[in-house]
C-alpha positions as CSV (number, residue, x, y, z in Angstrom):
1,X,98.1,108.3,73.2
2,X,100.3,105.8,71.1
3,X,99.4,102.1,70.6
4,X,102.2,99.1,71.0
5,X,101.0,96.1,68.9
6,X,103.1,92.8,71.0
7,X,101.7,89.0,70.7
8,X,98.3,90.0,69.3
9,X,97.5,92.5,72.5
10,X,97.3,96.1,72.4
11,X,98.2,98.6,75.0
12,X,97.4,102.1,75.0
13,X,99.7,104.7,76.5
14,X,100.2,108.5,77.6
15,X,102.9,110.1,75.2
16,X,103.4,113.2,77.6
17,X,107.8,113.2,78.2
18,X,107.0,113.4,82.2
19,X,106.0,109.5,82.2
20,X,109.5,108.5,81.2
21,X,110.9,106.0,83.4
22,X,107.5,105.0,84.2
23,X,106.0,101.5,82.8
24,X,102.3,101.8,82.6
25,X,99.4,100.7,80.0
26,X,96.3,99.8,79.4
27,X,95.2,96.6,77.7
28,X,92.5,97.2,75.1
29,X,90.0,93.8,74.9
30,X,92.1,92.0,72.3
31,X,94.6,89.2,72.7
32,X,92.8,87.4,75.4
33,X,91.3,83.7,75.6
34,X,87.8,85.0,76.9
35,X,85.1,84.5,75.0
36,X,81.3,85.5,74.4
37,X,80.6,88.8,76.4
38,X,84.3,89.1,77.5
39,X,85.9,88.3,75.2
40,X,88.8,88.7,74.9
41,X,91.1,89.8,77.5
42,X,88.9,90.1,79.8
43,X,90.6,91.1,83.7
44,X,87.6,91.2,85.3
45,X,87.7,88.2,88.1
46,X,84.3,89.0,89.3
47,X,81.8,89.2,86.3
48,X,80.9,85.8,85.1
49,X,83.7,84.9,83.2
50,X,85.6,81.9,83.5
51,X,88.7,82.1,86.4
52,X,91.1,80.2,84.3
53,X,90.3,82.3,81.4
54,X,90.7,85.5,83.5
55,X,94.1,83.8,85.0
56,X,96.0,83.3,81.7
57,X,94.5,87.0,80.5
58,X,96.5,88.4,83.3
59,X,99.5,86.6,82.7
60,X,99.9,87.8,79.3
61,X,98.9,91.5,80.4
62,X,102.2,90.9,82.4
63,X,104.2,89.4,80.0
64,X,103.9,92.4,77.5
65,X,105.6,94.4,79.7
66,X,108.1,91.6,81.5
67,X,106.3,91.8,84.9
68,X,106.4,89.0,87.3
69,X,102.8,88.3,88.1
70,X,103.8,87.7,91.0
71,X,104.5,91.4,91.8
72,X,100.8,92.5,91.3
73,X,98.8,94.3,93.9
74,X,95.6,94.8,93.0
75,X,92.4,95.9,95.1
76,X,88.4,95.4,95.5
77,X,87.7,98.2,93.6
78,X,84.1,99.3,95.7
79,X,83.7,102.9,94.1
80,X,84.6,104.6,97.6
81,X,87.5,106.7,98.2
82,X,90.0,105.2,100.5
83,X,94.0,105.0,99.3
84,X,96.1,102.2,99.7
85,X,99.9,102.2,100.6
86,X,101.4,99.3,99.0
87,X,105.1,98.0,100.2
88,X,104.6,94.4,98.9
89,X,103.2,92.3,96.8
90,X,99.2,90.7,97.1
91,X,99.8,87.1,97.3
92,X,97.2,85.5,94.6
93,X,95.1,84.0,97.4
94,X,95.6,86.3,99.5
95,X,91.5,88.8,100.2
96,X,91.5,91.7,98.1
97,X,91.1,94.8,100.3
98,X,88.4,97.8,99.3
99,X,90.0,100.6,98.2
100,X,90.0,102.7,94.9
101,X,93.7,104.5,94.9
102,X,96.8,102.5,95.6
103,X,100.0,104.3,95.7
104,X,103.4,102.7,96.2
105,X,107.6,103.4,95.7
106,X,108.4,99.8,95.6
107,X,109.8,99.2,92.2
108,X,109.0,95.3,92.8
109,X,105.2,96.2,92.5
110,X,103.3,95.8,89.6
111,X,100.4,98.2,90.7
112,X,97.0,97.1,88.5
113,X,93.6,98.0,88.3
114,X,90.5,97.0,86.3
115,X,88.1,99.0,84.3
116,X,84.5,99.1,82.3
117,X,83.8,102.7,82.1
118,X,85.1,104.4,85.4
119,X,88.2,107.0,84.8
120,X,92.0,104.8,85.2
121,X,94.2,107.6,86.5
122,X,97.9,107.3,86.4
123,X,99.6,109.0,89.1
124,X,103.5,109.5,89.0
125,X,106.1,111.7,90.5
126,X,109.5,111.5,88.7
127,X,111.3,113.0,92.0
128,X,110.6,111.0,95.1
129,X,109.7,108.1,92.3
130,X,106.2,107.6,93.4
131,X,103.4,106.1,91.4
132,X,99.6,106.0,91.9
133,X,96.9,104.8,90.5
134,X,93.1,105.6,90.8
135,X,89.5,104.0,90.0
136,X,87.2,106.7,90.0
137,X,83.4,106.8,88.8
138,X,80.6,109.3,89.3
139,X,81.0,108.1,93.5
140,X,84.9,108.4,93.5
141,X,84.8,111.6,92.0
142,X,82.6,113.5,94.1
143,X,84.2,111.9,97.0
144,X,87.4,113.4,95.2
145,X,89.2,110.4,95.4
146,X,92.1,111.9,93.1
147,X,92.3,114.2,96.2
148,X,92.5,111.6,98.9
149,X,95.8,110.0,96.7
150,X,97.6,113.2,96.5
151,X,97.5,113.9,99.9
152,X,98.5,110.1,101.0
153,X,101.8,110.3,98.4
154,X,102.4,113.9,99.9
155,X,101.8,112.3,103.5
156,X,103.9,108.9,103.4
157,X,106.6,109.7,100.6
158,X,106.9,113.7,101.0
159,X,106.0,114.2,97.1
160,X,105.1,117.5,96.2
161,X,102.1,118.0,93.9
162,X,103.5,119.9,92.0
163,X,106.1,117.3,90.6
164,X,103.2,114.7,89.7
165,X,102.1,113.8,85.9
166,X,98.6,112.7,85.4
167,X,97.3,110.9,83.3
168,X,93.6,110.3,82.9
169,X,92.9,106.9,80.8
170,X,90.2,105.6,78.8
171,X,86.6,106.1,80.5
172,X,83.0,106.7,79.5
173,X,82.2,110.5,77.5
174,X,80.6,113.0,78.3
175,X,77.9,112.6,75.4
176,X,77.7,109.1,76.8
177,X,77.4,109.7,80.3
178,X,74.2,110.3,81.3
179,X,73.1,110.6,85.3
180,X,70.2,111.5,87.4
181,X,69.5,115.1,89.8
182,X,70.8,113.1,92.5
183,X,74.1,112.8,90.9
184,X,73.7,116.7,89.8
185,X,72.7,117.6,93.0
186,X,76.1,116.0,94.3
187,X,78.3,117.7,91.4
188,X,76.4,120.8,92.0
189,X,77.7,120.7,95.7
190,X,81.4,119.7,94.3
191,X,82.1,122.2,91.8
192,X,79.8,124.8,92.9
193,X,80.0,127.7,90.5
194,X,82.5,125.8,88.1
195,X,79.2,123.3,87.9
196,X,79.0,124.3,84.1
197,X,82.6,123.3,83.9
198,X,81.9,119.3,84.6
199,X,78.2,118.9,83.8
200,X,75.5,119.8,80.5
201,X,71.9,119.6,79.6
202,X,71.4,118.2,76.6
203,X,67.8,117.4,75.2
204,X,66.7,117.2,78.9
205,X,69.3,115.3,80.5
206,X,72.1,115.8,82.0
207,X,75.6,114.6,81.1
208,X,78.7,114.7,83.4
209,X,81.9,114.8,81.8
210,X,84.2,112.9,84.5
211,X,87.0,113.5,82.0
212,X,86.8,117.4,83.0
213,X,85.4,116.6,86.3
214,X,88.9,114.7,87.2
215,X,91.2,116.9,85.2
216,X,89.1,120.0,87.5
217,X,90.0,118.2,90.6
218,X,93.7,117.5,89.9
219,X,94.0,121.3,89.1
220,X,92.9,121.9,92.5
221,X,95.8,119.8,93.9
222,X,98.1,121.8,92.3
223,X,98.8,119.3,89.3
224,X,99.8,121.0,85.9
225,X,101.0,118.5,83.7
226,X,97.6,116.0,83.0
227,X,97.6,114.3,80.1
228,X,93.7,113.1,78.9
229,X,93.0,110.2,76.6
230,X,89.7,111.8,75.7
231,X,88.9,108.2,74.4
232,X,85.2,107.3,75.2
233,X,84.9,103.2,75.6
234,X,81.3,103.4,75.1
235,X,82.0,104.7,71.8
236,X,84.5,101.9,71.2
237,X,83.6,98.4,71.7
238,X,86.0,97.4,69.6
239,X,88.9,98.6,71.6
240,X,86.9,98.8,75.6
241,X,84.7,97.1,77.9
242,X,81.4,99.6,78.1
243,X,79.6,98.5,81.5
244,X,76.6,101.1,80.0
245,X,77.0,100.4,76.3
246,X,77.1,96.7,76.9
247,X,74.3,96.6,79.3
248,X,76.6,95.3,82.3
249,X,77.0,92.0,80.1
250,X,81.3,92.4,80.1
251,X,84.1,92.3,81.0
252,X,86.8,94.4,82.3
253,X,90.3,96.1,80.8
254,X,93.0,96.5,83.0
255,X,95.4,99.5,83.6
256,X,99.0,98.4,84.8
257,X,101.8,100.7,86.6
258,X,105.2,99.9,87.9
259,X,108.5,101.9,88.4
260,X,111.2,101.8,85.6
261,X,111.2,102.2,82.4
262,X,109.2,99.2,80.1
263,X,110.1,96.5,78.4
264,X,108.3,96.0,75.2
């Protein structure tokens, strides 16, 4: 991924050709006015942090790339697996719905989402100019959630996986990523024989690797062109909000997509 440096933020972004004509990013913790356990650009509206704080964090997010705020829609991310098709805007007061996929071909929209460890996945199909984007932990994989927003951008805008880049973002590692049997026992009924692929025993636990997990399930959808950060954020703090590392005591770094190419 390459870094952008603009008014003391930082924005991470996939370097693969196919996301050309595409503005997307995600906002490392730096540049922001929160302070103490989010600190400091903290988009998280719903862990502790002050609101105004978390308002003026977002407005700079959007003025890195010269996005309206007002174009944003955003959802109540609930670790589930239902898509959202998004022709306009969210109106700032306007009730959050739950989902964890939104996919839209509005270029208006300034589709963002907000992370702490779950996989960001960009979704974007340079033909029929469709973008997605996904929130998927251990619950939203194995619900195959990346599923669930191919099939609604094949459904409602006729895109053919094939066409679609993906890109999966910052998110906790594998050596990081520790889970019980009854996550196993899920993964074990996902992947089936390709189990090994996604999961390891290690000194008597058992990591999942969500990076491979997602990549896995992509592949099944017929997507060949993913592009993985391979960044872990609970190996750096410095950079990423770590829900695990940090013992749930942070904040949360957003990923923004929108149609046309950037300005930066």
């Amino acid at each position: 991924m390459k870094r952008i440096v603009k008014h003391g933020l930082e924005v991470l972004q996939f370097e693969h050709p196919g996301f050309k004509g595409l503005t997307h990013g995600f906002f490392t913790r730096k540049g922001g006015v929160s302070t103490g356990h989010y600190s400091s650009l903290n988009q998280g509206g719903t862990v502790g942090d002050e609101r105004l704080y978390t308002i003026e964090n977002r407005k700079r997010a959007f003025a890195f790339f010269d996005r309206d705020v007002a174009s944003i829609f955003d959802v109540w991310q609930v670790h589930g697996n239902t898509v959202i098709c998004a022709d306009k805007p969210r109106a700032l007061d306007e009730p959050h719905i739950k989902a964890d996929a939104i996919i839209s071909n509005n270029p208006t929209l300034t589709l963002f989402m907000r992370f702490a460890d779950c996989v960001p996945i960009i979704l974007f199909d340079p033909v029929k100019k469709v973008i997605g984007g996904v929130h998927a932990g251990w619950k939203g994989t194995l619900n195959n959630i990346v599923k669930e927003a191919v099939i609604a951008m094949r459904e409602q805008y006729s895109v053919n996986p094939v066409d679609i880049i993906a890109g999966i973002g910052p998110s906790i590692g594998p050596d990081h990523y520790i889970v019980g049997k009854e996550v196993y026992d899920l993964a074990a009924a996902t992947f089936g024989p390709d189990l090994n692929q996604v999961v390891s025993i290690k000194k008597e636990k058992i990591h999942f690797n969500l990076w491979r997990a997602n990549e896995y399930l992509l592949e099944k959808q017929r997507i060949k062109a993913i592009e993985c950060a391979e960044i872990c954020t609970a190996c750096n703090l410095e950079d990423w909000y770590s829900h695990r590392a940090e013992n749930g005591a942070t904040g949360r770094f957003g990923a923004l997509i929108a149609l046309g190419e950037q300005h930066v």
